[in-house]
C-alpha positions in Angstrom: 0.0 0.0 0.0 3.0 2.3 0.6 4.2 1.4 -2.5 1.2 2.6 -4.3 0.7 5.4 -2.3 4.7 6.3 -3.6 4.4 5.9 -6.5 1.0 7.8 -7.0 3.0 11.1 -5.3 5.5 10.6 -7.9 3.3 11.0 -10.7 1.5 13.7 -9.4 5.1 15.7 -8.9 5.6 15.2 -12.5 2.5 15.7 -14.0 1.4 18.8 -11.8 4.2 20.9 -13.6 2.3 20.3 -16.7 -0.8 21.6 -16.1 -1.7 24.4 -18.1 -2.3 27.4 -15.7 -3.6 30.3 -17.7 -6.4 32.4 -17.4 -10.1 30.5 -16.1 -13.2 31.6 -17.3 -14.0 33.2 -13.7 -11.0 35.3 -13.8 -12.0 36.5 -17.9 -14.8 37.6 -16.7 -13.5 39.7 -13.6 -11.4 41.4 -16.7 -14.2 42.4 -18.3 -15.6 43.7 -15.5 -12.6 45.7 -14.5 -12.8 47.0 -18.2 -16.4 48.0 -18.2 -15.9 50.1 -14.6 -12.8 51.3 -15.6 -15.2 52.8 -19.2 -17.6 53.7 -16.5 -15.0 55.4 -14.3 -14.3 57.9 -17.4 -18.0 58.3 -18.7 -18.8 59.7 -14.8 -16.0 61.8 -14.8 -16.9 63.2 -18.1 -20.5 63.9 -16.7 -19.6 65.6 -13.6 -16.5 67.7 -14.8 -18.7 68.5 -18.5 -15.7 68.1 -20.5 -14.7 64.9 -22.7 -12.7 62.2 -21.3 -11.1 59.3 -23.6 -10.1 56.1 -22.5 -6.6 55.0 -24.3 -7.3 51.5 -25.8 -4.2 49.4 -27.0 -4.4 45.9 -28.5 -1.4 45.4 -29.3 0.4 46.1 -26.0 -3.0 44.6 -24.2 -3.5 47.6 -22.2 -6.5 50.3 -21.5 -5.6 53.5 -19.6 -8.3 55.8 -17.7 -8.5 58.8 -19.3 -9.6 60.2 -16.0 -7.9 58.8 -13.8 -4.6 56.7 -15.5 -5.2 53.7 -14.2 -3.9 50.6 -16.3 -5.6 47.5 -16.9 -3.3 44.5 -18.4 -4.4 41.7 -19.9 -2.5 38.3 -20.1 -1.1 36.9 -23.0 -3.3 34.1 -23.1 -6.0 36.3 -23.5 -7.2 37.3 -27.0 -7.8 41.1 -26.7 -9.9 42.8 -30.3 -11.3 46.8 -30.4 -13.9 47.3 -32.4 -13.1 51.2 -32.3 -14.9 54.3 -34.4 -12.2 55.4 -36.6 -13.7 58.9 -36.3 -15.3 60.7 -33.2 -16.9 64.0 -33.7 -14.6 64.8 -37.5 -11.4 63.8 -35.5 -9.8 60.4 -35.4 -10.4 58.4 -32.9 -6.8 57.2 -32.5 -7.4 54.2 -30.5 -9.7 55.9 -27.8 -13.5 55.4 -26.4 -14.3 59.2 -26.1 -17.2 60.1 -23.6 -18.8 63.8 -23.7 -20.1 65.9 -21.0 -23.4 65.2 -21.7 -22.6 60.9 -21.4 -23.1 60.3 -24.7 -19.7 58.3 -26.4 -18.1 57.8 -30.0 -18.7 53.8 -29.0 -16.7 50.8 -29.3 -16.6 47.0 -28.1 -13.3 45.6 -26.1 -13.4 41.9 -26.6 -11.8 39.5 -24.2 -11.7 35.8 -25.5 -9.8 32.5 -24.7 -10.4 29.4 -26.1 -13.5 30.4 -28.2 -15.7 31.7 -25.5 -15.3 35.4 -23.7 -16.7 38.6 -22.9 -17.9 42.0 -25.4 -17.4 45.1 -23.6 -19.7 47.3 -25.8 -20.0 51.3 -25.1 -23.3 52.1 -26.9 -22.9 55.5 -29.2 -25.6 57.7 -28.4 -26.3 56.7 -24.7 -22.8 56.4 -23.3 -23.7 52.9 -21.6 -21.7 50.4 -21.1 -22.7 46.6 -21.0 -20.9 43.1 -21.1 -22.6 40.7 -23.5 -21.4 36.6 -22.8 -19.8 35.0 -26.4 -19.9 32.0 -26.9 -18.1 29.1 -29.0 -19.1 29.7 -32.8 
């Protein structure tokens, strides 16, 4: 019984190593929500101080930036990260940025978070300014 009990730890100490450990599904979703409050974050501030605010979206470096505030939110590399961004907002380009106005109202956009076929849209609606997370599924 020792024996099996051995040789059953042994296994375990090599395969353990192995196990992928990248991002769950829980933790995806906590990104997306970190994104949509951090969209919100700026939209409020744009409200209250009546001026535009735009949130810096990057792709390719995985990284959004508060334009009120700074804050940075990284994604992993095991994440696949998409913005679906306005190439204009109000006759200027939009240069990578969700733009919100005084009045709440926003240029739009969708963030997309995905891993293995299944993920989160982040989607700032144009003329209201809201901001919702929509579930995607394998297609």
């Amino acid at each position: 019984m020792v024996c099996v009990v051995a040789m059953v730890a042994l296994l375990a100490a090599i395969l353990v190593p192995r196990v992928p450990r990248g991002t769950t599904q829980p933790r995806l979703e906590a990104y997306a929500l970190e994104a949509a409050a951090l969209l919100k974050a700026d939209r409020t501030a744009a409200i209250r101080h009546r001026r535009q605010v735009a949130a810096q979206v990057d792709a390719t470096g995985r990284t959004m930036i508060s334009g009120s505030s700074g804050r940075v939110l990284r994604l992993p590399e095991d994440v696949a990260f998409e913005a679906l961004l306005p190439q204009t907002c109000e006759g200027r380009p939009a240069l990578s940025t969700i733009s919100f106005f005084g009045s709440g109202m926003s240029c739009g956009g969708v963030i997309r978070l995905m891993r293995f076929g299944t993920g989160f849209d982040v989607r700032v609606n144009w003329l209201t300014g809201g901001i919702d997370i929509v579930a995607r599924g394998r297609s």
